[in-house]
VMD Tcl script that builds the backbone (N, CA, C; Angstrom):
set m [mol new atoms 441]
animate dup $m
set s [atomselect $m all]
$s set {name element resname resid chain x y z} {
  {N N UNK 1 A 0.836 -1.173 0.000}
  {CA C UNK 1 A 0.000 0.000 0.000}
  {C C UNK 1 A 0.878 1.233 0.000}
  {N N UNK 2 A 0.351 1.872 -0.736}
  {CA C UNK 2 A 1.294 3.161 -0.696}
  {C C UNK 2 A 0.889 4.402 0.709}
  {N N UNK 3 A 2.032 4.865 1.187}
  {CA C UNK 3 A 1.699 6.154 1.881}
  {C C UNK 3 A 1.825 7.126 1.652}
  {N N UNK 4 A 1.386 8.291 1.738}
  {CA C UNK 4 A 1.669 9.874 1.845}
  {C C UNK 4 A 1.280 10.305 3.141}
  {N N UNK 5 A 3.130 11.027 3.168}
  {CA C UNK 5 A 3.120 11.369 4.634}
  {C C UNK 5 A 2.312 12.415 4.401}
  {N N UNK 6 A 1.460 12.564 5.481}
  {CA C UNK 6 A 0.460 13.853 5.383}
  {C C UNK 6 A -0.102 13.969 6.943}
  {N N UNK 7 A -0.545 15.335 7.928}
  {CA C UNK 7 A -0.628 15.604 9.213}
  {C C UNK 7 A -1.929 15.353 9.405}
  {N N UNK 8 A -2.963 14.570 8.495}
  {CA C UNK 8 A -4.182 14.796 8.888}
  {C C UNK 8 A -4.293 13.017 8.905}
  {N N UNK 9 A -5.074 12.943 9.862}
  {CA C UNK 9 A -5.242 11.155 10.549}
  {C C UNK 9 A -6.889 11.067 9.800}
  {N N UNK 10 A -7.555 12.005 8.779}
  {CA C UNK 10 A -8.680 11.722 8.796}
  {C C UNK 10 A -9.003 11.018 7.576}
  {N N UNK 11 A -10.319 10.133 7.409}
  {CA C UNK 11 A -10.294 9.406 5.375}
  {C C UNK 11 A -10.575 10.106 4.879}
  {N N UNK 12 A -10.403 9.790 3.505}
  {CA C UNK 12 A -10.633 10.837 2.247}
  {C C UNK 12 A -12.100 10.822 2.483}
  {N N UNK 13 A -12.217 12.191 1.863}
  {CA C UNK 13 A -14.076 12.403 1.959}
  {C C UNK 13 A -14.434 12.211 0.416}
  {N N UNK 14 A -15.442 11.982 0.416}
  {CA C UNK 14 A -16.252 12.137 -1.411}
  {C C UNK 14 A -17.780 12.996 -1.045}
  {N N UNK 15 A -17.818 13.904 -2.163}
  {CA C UNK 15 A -19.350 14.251 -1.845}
  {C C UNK 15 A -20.005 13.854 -3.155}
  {N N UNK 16 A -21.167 13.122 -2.775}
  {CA C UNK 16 A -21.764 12.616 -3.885}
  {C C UNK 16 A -22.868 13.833 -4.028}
  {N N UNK 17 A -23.044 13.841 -5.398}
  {CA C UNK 17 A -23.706 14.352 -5.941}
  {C C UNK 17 A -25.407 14.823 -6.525}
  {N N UNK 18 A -24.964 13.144 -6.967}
  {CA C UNK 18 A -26.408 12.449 -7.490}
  {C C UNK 18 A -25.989 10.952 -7.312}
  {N N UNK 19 A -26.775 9.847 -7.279}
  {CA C UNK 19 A -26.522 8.830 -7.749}
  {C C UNK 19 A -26.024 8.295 -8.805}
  {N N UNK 20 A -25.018 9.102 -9.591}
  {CA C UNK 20 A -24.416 8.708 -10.692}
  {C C UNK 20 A -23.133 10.108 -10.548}
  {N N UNK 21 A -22.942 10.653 -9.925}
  {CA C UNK 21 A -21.660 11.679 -9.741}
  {C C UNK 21 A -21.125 11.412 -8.218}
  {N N UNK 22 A -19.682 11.277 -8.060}
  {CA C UNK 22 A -18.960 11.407 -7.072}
  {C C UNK 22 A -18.139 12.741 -7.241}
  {N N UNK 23 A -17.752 13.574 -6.149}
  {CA C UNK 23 A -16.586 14.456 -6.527}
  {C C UNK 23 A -15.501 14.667 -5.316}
  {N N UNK 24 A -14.412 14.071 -5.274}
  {CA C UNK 24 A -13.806 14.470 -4.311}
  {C C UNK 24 A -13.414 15.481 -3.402}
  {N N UNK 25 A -13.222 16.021 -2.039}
  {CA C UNK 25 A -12.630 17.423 -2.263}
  {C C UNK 25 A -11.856 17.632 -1.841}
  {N N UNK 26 A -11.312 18.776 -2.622}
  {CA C UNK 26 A -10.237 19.402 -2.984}
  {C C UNK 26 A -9.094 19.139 -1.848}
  {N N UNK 27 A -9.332 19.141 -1.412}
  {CA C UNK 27 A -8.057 19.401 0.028}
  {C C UNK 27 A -7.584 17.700 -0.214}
  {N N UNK 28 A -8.627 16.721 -0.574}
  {CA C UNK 28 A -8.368 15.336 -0.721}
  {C C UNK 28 A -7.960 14.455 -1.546}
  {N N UNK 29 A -7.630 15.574 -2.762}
  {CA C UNK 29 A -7.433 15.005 -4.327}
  {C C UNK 29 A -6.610 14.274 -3.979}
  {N N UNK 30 A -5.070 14.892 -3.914}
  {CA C UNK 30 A -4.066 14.082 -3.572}
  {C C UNK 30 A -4.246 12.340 -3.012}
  {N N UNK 31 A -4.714 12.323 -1.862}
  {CA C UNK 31 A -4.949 11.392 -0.756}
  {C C UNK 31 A -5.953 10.338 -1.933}
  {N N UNK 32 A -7.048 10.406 -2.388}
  {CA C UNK 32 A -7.876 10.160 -3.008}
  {C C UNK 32 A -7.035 9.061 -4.116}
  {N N UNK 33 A -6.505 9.912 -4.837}
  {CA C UNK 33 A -5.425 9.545 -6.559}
  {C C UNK 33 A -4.759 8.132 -5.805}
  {N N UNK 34 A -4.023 8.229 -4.049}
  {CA C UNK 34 A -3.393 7.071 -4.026}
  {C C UNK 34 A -4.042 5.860 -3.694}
  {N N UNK 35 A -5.211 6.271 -3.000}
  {CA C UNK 35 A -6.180 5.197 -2.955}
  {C C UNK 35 A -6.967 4.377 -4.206}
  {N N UNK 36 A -7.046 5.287 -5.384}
  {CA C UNK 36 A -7.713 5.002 -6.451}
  {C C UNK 36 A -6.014 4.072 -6.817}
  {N N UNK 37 A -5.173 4.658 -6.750}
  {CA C UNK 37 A -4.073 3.798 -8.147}
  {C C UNK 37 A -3.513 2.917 -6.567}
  {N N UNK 38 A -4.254 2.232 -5.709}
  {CA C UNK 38 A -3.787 1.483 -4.778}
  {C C UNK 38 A -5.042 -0.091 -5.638}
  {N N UNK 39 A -6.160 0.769 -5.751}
  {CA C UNK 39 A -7.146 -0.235 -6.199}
  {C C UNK 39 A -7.189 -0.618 -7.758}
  {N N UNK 40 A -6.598 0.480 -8.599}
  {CA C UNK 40 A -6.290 0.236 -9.912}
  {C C UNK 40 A -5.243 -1.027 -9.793}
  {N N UNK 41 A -4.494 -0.592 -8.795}
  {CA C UNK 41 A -3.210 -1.985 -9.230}
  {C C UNK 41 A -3.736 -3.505 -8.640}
  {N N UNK 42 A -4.650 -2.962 -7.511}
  {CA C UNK 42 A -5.340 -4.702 -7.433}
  {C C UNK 42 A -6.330 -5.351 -8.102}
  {N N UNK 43 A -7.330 -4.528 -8.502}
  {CA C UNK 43 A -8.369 -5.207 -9.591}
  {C C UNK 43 A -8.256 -4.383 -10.931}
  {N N UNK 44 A -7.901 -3.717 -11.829}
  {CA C UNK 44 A -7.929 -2.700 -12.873}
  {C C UNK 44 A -7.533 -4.719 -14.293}
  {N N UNK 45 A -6.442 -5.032 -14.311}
  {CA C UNK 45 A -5.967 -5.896 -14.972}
  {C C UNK 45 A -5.843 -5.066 -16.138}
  {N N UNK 46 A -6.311 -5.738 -17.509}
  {CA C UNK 46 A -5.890 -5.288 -18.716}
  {C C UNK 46 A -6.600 -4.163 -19.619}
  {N N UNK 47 A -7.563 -3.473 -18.534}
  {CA C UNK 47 A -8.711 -2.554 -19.137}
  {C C UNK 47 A -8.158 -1.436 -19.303}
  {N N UNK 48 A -8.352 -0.045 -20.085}
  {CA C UNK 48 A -7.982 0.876 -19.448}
  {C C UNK 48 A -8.311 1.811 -18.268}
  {N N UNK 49 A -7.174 2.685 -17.547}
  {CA C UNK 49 A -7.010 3.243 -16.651}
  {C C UNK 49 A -8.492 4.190 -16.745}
  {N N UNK 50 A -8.943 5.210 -17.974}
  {CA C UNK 50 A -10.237 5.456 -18.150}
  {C C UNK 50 A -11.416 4.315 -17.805}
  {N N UNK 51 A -11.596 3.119 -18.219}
  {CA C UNK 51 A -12.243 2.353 -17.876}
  {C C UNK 51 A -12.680 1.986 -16.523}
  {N N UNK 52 A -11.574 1.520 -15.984}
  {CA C UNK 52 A -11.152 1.330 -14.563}
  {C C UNK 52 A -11.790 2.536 -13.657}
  {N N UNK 53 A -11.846 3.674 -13.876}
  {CA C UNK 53 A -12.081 4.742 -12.945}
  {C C UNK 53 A -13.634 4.774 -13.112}
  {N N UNK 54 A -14.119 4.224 -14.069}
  {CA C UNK 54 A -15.771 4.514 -14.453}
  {C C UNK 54 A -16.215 3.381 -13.342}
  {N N UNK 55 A -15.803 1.989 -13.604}
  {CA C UNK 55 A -16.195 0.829 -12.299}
  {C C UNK 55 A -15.967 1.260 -11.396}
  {N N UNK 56 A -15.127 1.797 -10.700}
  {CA C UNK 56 A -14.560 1.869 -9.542}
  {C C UNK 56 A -15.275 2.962 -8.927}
  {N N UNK 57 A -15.670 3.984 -9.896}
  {CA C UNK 57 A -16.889 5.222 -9.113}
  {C C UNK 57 A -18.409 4.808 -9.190}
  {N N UNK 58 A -18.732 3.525 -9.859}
  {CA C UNK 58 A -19.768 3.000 -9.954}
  {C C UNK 58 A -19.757 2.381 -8.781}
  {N N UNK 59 A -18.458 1.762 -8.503}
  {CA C UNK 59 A -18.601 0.806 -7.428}
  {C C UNK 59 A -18.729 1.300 -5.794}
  {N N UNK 60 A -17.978 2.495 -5.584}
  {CA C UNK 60 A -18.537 3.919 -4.768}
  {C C UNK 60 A -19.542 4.447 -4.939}
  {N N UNK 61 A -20.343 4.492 -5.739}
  {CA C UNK 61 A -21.642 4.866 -5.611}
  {C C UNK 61 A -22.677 4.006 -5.309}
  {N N UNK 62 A -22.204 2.639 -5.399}
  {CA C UNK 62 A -22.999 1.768 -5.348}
  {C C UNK 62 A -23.324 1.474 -3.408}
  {N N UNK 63 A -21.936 1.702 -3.152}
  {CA C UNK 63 A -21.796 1.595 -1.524}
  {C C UNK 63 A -22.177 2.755 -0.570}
  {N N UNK 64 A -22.308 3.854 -1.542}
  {CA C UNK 64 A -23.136 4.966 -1.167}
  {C C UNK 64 A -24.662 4.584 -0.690}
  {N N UNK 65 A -24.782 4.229 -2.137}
  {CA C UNK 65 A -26.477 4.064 -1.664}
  {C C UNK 65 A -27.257 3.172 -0.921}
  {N N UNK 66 A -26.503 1.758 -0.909}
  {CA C UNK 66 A -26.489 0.936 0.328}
  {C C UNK 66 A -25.695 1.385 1.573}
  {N N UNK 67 A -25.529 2.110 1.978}
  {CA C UNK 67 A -25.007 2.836 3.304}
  {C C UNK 67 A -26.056 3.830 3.384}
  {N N UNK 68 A -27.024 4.801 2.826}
  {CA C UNK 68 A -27.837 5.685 2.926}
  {C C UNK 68 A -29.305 4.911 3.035}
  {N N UNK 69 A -29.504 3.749 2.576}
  {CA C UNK 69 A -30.552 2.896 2.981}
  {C C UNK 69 A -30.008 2.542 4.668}
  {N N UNK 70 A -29.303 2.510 4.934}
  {CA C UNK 70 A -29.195 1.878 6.069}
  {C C UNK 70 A -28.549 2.877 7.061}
  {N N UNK 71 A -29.014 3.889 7.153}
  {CA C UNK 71 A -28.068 5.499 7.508}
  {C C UNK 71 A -28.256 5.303 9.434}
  {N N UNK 72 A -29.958 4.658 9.429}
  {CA C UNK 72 A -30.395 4.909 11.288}
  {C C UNK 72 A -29.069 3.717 11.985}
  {N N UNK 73 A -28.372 2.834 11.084}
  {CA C UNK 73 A -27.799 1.738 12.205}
  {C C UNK 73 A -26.362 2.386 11.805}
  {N N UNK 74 A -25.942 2.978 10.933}
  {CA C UNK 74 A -24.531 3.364 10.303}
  {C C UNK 74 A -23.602 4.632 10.499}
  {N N UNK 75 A -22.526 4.415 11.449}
  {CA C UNK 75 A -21.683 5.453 11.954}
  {C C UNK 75 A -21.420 6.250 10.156}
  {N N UNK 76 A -20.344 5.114 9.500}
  {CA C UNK 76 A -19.356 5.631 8.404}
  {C C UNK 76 A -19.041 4.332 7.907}
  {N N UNK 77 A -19.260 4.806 6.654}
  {CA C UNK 77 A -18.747 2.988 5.793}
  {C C UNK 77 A -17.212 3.659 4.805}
  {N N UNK 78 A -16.536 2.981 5.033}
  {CA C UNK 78 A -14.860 3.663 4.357}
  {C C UNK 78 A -14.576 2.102 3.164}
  {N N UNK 79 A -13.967 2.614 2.312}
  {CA C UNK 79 A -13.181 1.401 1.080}
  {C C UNK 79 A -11.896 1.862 1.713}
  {N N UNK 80 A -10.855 0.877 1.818}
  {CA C UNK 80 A -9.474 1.145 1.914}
  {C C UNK 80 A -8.701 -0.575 1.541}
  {N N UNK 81 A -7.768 -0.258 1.868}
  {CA C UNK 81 A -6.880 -1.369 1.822}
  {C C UNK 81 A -6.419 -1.241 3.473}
  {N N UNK 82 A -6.727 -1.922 4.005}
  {CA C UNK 82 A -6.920 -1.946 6.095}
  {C C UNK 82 A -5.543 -3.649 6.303}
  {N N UNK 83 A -6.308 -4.277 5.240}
  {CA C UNK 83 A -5.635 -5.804 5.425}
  {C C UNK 83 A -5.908 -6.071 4.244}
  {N N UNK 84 A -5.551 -5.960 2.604}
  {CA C UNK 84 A -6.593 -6.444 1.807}
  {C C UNK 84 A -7.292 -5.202 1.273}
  {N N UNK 85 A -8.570 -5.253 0.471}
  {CA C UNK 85 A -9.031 -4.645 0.019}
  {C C UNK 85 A -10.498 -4.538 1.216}
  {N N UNK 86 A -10.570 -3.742 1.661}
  {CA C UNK 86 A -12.055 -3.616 2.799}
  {C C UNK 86 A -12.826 -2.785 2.588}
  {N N UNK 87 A -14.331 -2.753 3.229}
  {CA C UNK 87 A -15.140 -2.123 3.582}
  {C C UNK 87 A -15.405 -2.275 4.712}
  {N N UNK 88 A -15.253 -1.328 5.444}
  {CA C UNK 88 A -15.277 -1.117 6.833}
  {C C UNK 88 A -16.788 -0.420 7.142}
  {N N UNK 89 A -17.368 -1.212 7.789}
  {CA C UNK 89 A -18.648 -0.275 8.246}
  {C C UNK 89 A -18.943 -0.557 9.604}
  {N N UNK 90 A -18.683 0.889 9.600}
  {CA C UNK 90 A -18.718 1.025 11.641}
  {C C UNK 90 A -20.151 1.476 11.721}
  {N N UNK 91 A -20.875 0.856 12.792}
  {CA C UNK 91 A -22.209 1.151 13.347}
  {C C UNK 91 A -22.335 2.211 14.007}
  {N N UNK 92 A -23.577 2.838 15.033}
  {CA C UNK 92 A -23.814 3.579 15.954}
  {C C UNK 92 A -23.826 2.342 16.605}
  {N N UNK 93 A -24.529 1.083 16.807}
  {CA C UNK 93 A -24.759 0.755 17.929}
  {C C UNK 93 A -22.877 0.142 18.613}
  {N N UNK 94 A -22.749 -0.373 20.124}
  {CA C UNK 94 A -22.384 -0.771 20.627}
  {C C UNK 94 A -22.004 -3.045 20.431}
  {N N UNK 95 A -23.037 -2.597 19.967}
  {CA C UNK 95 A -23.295 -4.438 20.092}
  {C C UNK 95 A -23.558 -4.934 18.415}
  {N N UNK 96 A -22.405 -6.138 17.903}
  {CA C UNK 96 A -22.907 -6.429 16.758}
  {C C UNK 96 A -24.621 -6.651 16.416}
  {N N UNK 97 A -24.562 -6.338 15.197}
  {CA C UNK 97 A -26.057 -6.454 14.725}
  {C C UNK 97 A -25.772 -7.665 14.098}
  {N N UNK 98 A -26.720 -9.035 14.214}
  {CA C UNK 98 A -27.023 -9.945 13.195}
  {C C UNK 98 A -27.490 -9.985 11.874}
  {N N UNK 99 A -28.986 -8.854 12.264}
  {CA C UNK 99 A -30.214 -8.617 11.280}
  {C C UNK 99 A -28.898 -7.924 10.267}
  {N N UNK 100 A -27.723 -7.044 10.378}
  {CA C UNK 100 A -26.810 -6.066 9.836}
  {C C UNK 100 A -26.023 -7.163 8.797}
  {N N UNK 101 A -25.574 -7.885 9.650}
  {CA C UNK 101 A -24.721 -9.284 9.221}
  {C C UNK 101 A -24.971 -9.380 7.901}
  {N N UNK 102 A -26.403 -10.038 8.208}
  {CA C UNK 102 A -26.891 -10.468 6.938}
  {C C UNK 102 A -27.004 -9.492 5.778}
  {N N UNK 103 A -27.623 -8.230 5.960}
  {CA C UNK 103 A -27.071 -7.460 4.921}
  {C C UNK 103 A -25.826 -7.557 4.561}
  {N N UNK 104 A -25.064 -7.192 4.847}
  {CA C UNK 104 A -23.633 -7.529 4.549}
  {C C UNK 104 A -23.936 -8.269 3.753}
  {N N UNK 105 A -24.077 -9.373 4.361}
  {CA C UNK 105 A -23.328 -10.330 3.073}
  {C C UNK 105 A -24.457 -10.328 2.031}
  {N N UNK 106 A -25.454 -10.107 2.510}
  {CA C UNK 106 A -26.392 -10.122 0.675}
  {C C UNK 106 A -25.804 -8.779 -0.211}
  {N N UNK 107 A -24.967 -7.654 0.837}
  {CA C UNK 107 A -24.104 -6.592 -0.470}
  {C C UNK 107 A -23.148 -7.498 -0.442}
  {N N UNK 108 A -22.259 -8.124 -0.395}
  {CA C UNK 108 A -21.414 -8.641 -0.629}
  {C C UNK 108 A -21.743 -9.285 -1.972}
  {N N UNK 109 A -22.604 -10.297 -1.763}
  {CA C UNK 109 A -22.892 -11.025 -3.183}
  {C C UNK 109 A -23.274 -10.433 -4.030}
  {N N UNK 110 A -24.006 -9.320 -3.862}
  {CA C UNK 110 A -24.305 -8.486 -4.956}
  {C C UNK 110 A -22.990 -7.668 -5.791}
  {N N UNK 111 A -21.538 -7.861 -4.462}
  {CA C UNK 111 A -20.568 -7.113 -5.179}
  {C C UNK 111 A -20.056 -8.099 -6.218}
  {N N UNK 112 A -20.177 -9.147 -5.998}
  {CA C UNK 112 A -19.842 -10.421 -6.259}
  {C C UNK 112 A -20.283 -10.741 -7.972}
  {N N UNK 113 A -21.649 -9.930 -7.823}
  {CA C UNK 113 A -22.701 -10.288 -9.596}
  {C C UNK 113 A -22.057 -9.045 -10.125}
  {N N UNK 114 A -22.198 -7.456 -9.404}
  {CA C UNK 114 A -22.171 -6.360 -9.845}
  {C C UNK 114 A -20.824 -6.066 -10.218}
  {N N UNK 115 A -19.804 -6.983 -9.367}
  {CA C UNK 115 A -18.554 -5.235 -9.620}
  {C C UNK 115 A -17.747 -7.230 -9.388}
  {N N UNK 116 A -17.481 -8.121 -10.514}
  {CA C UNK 116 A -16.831 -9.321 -10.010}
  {C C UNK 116 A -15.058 -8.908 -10.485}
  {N N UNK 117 A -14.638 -7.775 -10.363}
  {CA C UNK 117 A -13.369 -7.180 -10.274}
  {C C UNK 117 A -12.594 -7.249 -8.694}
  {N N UNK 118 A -13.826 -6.596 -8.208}
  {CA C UNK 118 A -13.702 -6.690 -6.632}
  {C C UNK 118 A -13.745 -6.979 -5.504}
  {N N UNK 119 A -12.594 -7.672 -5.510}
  {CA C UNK 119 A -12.443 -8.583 -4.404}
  {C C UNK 119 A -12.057 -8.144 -3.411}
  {N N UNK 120 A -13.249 -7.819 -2.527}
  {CA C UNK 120 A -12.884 -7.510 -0.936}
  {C C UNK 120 A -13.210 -7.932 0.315}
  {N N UNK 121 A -13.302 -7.612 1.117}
  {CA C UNK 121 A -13.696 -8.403 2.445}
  {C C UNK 121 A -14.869 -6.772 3.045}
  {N N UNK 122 A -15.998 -7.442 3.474}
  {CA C UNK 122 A -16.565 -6.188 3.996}
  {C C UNK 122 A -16.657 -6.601 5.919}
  {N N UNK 123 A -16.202 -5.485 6.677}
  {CA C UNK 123 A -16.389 -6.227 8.019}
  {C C UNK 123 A -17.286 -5.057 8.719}
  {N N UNK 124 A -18.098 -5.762 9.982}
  {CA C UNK 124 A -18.966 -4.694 10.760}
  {C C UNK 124 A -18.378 -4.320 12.028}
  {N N UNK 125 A -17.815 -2.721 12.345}
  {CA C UNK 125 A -17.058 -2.772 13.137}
  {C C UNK 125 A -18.394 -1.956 14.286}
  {N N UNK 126 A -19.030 -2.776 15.362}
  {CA C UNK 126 A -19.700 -1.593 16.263}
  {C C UNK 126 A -18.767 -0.424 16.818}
  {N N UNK 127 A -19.418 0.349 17.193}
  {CA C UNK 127 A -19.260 1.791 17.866}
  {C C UNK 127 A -18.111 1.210 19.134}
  {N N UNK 128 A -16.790 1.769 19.293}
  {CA C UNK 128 A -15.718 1.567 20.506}
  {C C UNK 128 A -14.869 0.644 19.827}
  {N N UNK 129 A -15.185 -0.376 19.083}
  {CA C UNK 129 A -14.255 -1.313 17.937}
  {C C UNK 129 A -13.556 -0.627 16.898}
  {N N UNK 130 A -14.071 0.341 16.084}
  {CA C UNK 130 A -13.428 0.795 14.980}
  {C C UNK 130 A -12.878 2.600 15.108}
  {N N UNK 131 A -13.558 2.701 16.626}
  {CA C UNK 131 A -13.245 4.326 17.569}
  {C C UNK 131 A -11.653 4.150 18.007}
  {N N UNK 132 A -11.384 2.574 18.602}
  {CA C UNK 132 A -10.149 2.066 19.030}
  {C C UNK 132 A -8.804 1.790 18.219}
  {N N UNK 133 A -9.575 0.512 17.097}
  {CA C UNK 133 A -8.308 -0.693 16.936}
  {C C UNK 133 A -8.714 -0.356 15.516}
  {N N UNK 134 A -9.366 0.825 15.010}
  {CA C UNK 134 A -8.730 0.804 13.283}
  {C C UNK 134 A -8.212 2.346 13.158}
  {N N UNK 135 A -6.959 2.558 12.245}
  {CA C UNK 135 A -7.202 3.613 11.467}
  {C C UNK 135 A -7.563 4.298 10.203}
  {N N UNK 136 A -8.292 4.772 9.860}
  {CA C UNK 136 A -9.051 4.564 8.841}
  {C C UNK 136 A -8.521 5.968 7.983}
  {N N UNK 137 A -7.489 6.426 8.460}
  {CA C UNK 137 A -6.804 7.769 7.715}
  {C C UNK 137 A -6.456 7.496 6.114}
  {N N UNK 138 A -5.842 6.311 5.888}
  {CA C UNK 138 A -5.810 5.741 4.396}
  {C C UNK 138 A -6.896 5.185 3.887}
  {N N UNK 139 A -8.349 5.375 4.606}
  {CA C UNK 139 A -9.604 4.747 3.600}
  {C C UNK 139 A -10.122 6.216 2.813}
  {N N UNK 140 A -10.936 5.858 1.947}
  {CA C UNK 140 A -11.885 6.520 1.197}
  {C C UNK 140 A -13.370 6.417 2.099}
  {N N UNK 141 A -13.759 7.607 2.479}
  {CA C UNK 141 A -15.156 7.819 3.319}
  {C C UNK 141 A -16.440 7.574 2.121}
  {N N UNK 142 A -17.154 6.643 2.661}
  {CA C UNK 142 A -18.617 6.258 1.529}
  {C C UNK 142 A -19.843 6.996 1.993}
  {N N UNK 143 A -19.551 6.993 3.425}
  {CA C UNK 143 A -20.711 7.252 4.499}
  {C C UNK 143 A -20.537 8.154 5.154}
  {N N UNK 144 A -21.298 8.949 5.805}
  {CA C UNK 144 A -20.616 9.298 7.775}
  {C C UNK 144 A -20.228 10.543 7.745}
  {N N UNK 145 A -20.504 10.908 8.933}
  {CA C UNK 145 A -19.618 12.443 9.168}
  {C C UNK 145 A -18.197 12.161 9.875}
  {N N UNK 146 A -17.907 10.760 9.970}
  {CA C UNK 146 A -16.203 10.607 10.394}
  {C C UNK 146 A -16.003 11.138 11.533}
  {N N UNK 147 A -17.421 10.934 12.569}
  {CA C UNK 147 A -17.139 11.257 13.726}
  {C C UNK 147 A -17.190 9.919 14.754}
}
mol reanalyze $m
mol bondsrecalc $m
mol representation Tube
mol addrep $m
């Protein structure tokens, strides 16, 4: 994974637009570009780099809108490379959710039909789990006010 030393511990933000526009900002371009050519070099293969960026903001938008269906149980959902390629979605509550679980994994399989480039692991981190033992300064923010 690549780093850039940089003084801010916080993830890249995206502000979506519409359901079909992402736009990064500005202060995050930088931070953003290494996360994108972190995921270009693990799933991109023989397509082009134009190509590649069209899936890959499809595939952010896609985790947008399944994180905004589910906004009352959902701290912040981040893409990064953590261990691997992840989706990290930290809750409000305290206590794993089951009923949550299972979403998960029915987006999962859907990443599975929709986006079969991307191979990641999605995990549910409750509220004090992902406040603690992750840092999420090298993810891309999907969700959340990153508080």
């Amino acid at each position: 994974m690549t780093t850039l030393n940089n003084s801010t511990s916080e993830p890249v933000r995206l502000l979506f637009q519409s359901v079909e526009r992402l736009v990064v900002e500005p202060a995050d371009e930088a931070r953003f570009a290494i996360t994108a050519r972190d995921a270009e070099r693990a799933f991109r293969g023989t397509e082009s780099l134009k190509q590649f960026r069209k899936k890959f903001n499809a595939f952010l938008l896609f985790l947008h809108k399944w994180s905004v269906e589910r906004s009352s149980k959902l701290a912040g959902v981040y893409f990064g490379f953590l261990s691997g390629a992840t989706i990290a979605i930290c809750t409000e509550s305290t206590d794993y959710d089951f009923v949550l679980s299972r979403e998960i994994a029915e987006m999962e399989l859907t990443i599975v039909k929709q986006f079969p480039w991307c191979i990641c692991d999605a995990i549910q981190l409750p509220r004090g789990t992902w406040e603690s033992g992750y840092s999420l300064q090298d993810t891309i923010q999907i969700y959340g006010n990153g508080k």
